[in-house]
N, C-alpha and C positions, 0 to 999 in steps of 0.2 A: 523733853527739854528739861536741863538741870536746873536748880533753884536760882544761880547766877546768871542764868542765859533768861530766865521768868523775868528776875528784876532789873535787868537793862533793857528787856523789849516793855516792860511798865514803863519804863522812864522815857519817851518817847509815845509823841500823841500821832498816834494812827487815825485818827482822825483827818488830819492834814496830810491831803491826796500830793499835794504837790507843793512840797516847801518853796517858800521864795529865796531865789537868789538876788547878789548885789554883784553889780562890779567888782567890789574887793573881794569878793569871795573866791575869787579865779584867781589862780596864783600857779607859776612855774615851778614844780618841783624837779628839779634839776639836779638838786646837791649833788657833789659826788657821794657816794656807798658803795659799798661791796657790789661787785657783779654777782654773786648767788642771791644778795638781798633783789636787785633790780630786777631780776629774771625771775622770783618767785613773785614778785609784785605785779609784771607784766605778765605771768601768767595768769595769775588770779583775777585780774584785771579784764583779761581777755576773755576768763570763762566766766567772772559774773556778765558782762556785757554779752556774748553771746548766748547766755541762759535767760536772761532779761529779752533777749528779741522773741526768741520761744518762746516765752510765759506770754508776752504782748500778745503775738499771733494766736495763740491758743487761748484765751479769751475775744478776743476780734473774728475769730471765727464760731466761738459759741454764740455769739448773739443772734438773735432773732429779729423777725418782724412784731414780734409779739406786744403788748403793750404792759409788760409785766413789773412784779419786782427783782427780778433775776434778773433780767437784760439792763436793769436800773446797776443794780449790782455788777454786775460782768462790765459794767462802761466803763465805774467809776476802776473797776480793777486794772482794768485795761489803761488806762488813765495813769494809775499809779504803777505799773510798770512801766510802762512810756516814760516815766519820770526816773524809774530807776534805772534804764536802759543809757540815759541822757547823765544820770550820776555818772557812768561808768565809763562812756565817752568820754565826757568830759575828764575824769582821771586818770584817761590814758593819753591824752595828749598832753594835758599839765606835766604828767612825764615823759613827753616825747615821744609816745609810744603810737601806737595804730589797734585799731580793731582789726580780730585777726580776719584774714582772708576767707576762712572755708564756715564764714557765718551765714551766709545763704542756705546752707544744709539746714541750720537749726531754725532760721525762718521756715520751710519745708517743711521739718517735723511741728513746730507749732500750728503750722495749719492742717498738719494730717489729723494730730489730735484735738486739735479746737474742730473742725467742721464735721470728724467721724464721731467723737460726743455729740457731736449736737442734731445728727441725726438719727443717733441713738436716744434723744431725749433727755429731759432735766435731770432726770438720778443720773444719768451718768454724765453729764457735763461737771456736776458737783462732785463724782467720786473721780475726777479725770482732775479737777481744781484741787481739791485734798491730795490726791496722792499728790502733783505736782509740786504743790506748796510746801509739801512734807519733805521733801526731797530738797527743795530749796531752803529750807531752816537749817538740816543736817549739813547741804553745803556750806552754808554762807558761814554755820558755826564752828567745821573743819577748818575757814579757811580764815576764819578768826583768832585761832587756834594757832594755826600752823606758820602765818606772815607776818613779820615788822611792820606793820604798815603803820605811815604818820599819824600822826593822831584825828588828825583832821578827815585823811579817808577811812580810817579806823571806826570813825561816828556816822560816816555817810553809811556803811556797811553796817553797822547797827541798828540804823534806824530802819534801812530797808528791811531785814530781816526780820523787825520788829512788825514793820508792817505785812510780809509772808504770813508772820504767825496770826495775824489780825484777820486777814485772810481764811486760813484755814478754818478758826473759830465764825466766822462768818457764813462758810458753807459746808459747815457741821450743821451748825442751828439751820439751816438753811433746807438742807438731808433731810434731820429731824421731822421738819414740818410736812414733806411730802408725805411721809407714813401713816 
């Protein structure tokens, strides 16, 4: 991660598993724009939202019976994707838009790789969490990158990424301590 991309996910308290929303905070984005603008938006729109159902599912199948601090962990993660899965929803209908179709597939893989980690055990439920996470910073930061997007979903996408990268430092230190 570059130095700019460090200090926008600081600026954001990953802490807070699930920011509150308000009624006015839901708004129609309708405007007209470019059909290339709207279709990169909708694209992006559609592949955070189906990458957010996999990361769900792939923690919701790493959990345990266990009474530990990993499954304490893996909840509240799961938790905070469920939240970002619901940003992303929700900003694809403010623009009229739909989640796509063939997201059933990526719930599938979220649970091939949430429940084949986790009967592989804890080192690997945690190196199946990092690589994923890592993969989700590089996306969310490509597509930060590459979209107009309003400003308003522009910050929703910041702060989830912020929280990926939160994530990842979480089950690093996490790695760590098995050793």
């Amino acid at each position: 991660m570059d130095a700019s991309q460090e200090q926008d996910s600081s600026k954001y308290d990953i802490s807070v598993i699930r920011p509150e929303l308000r009624d006015v905070d839901f708004k129609l984005r309708r405007e007209p724009m470019s059909p290339d603008r709207l279709r990169s938006i909708k694209k992006g729109l559609q592949t955070l939202n189906t990458l957010e159902l996999m990361a769900q599912n792939i923690y919701k199948f790493q959990i345990t019976k266990e009474d530990c601090e990993l499954n304490r962990q893996l909840i509240a993660a799961m938790c905070n994707e469920m939240g970002h899965y619901q940003d992303f929803t929700i900003k694809l209908y403010e623009y009229g838009f739909k989640p796509s179709v063939v997201r059933w597939a990526y719930w599938l893989v979220g649970f091939a790789f949430g429940f084949g980690s986790r009967l592989l055990g804890k080192e690997h439920i945690l190196k199946v969490a990092i690589w994923v996470e890592s993969k989700a910073v590089h996306h969310y930061a490509e597509m930060l990158e590459t979209i107009d997007w309003d400003d308003e979903t522009r910050k929703v996408i910041e702060k989830d990424q912020a929280d990926e990268d939160g994530h990842i430092n979480r089950w690093k230190t996490m790695l760590k301590s098995l050793s």
